[in-house]
N, C-alpha and C positions, 0 to 999 in steps of 0.2 A: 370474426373479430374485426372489428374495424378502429382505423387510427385515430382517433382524434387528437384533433392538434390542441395544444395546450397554450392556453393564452400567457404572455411573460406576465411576469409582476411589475407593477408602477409602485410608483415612490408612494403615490394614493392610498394604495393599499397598504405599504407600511406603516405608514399613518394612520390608518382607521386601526387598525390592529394593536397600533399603541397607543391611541387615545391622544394622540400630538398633530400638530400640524406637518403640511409638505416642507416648509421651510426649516422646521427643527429637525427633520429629516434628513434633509439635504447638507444643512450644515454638521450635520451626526456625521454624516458619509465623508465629509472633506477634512475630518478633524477640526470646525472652528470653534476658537477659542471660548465665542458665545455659548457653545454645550457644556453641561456636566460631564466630566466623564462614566459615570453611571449609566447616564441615556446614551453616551455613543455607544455604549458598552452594549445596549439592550439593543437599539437597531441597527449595530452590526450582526447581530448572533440572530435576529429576525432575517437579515439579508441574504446572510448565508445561508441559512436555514429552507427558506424559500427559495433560495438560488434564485435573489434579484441581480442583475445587470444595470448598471446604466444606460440611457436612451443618449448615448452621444452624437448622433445627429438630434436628435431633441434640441439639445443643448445647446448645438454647433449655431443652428435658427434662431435662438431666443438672445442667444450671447454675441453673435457675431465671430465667436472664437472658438477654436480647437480642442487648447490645449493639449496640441501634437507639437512635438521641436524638430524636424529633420534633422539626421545627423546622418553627412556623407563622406567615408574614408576610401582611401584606394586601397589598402587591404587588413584582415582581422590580422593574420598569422605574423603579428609582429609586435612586439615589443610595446612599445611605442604606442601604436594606435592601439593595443591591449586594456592598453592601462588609460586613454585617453577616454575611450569606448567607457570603461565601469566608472570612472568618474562623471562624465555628464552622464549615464541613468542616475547616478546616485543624484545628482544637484537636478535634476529634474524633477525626480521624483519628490524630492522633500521640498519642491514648491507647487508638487500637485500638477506636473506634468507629464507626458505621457512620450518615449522617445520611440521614433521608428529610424532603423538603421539601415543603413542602405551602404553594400559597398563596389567601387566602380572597378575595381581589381585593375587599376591602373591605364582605363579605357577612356578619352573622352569623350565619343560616344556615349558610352553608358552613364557616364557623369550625366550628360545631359538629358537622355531621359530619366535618369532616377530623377533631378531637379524638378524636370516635368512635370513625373509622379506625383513628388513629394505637392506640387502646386494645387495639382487637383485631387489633393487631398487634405486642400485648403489650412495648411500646416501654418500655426503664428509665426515661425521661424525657420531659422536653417542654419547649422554649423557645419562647416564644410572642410576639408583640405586636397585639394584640387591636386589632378594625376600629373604625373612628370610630363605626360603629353600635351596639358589641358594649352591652345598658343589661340583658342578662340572665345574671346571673353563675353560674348553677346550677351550669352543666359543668364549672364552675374547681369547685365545689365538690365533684361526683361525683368529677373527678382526684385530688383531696385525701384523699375516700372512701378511695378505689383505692392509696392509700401511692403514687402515683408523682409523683415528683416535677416540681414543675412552677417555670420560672423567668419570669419576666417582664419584657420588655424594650422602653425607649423608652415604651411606653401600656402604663399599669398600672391594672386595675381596682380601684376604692373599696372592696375588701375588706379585711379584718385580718390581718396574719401573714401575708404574701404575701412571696415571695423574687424578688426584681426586680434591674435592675440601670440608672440613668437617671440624669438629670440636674436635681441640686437647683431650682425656681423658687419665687419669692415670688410666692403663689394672690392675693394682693392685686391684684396686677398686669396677672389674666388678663381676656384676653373670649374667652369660652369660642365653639368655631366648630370647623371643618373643617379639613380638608387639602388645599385646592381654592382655585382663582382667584376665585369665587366667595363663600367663605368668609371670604377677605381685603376683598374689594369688601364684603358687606354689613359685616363687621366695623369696616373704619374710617369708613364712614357713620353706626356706632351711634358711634363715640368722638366721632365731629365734632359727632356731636347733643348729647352730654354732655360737651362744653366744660369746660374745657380743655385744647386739644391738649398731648401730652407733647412733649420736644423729639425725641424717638425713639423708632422702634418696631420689636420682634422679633420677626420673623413665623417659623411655625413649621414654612414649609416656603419652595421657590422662588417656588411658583403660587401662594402665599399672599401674598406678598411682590407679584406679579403684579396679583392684586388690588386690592390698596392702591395701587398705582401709578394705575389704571383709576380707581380712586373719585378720587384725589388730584387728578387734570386735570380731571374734572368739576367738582371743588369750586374747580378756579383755585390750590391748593396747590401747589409746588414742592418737588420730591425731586430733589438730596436740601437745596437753601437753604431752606427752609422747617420741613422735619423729616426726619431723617434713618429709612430702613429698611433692618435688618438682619435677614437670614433665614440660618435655619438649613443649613447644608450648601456645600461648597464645590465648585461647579458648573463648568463651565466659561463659564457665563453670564458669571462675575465677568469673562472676558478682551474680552469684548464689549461688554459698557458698566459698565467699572468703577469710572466716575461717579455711578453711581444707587446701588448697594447695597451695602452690608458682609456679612462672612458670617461665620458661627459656622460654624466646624470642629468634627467632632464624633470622639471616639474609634471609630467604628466597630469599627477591627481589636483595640481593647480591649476591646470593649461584646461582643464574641464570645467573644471569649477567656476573657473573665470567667464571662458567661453560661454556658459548657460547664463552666467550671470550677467554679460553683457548682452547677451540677445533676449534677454527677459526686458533687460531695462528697455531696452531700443523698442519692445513689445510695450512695456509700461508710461512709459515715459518720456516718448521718444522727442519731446523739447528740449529735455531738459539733460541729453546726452553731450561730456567736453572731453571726452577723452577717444577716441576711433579705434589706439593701438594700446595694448597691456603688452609691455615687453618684461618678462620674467627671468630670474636667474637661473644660472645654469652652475654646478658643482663638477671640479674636477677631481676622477680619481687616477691619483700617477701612482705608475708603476714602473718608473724613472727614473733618471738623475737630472735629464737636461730640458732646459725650460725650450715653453712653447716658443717658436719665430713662423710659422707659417701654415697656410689654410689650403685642403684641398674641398669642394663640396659637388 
């Protein structure tokens, strides 16, 4: 018995086999608007049927383009990037793009390879939120080199001219620190040293918020009649003790949406881009009495 290898199907072939041309074909495969739905109807169920694939290197050659988006997070298992994650597949996907995720799990090292990666893998774009570590910005600048378009989202590097998409705060306010429980503990030990406590504080993640609780009972402090803490993101923690902490909801399925949509345009059109920064709202939920006075992040 010997294998023989079976040759893929072309678009050619599905074309001869319905009596249409490669272009009516192709425009079947992409949903455009110039088919019937009838005929996409007919050389989809041919596609499948034959188990045709796309030739996206074919494609990659004749187009100069991808139609890959890099998207680089520093981690799945959170909230936050949960929901930021299924939003740009969803806005990808419904303009016929294809998303590879990549995550740096808080390394930037591997931030910088995955960037790499994603390069020679001649990606139209890149949406990125860069790790607590990332303090070397070269590679955002090689991207830059490279005309591909790159957008940044939630942490945004201290460069100039950068296309982002986050949430406005007053820098007066911050104590600059982690994304960790830890981060929070030694952060409200520094506030406490530098007296005077504010009447509230917004921590910049759950664990962070976490932290500050930890320092707070050592110091004999009471959360939340003493000072109140709100943290970013709306967990399901809040249904557990919805007594201690408020939370800031955050746009996620906008902060995607946008995202993809700005780095398409910067792909599309990239004359005729005026805006660099989308700064989106944010909803608070209290579970409090006493208003906000102060920022931890």
């Amino acid at each position: 018995m010997t294998n023989k290898k079976v040759k893929p199907i072309k678009l050619e072939d599905l074309a001869n086999k319905l009596g249409v041309s490669k272009v009516t074909v192709s425009k079947a495969l992409r949903d455009h608007p110039d088919i019937s739905p009838a005929t996409k109807l007919k050389v989809k169920n041919l596609a499948e049927k034959l188990g045709y694939l796309p030739n996206y290197m074919a494609k990659n050659l004749s187009s100069r383009r991808s139609n890959i988006i890099g998207l680089v997070v520093p981690k799945i298992a959170h909230h936050f990037f949960g929901s930021v994650i299924e939003s740009v597949y969803k806005a990808t996907y419904e303009n016929n793009y294809e998303t590879v995720l990549t995550v740096s799990q808080e390394l930037a090292e591997r931030e910088k390879q995955q960037i790499l990666s994603l390069l020679s893998m001649r990606v139209d774009g890149i949406i990125i939120s860069i790790t607590q570590e990332t303090k070397d910005y070269s590679i955002f600048e090689r991207v830059n080199k490279q005309r591909i378009p790159i957008v940044f989202i939630d942490r945004v590097p201290d460069l100039e001219n950068v296309f982002s998409v986050t949430i406005p705060i007053n820098k007066e306010w911050i104590i600059e620190g982690g994304f960790g429980e830890e981060d929070g503990y030694q952060g409200f030990k520094e506030m406490y040293n530098n007296q005077p406590l504010p009447q509230a504080i917004l921590a910049v993640t759950y664990p962070v918020a976490l932290g500050i609780y930890e320092a707070a009972l050592e110091l004999n402090i009471n959360i939340p009649q003493d000072i109140q803490v709100t943290c970013f993101g709306n967990y399901l923690h809040k249904h557990t003790i919805p007594s201690i902490f408020n939370f800031v909801t955050q746009p996620t399925k906008q902060i995607g949406e946008e995202a993809v949509k700005l780095v398409l345009n910067m792909i599309n059109n990239p004359s005729e881009i005026d805006n660099n920064n989308i700064e989106l709202q944010t909803h608070l939920l209290i579970y409090g009495d006493k208003k906000l006075s102060g920022l931890i992040a």
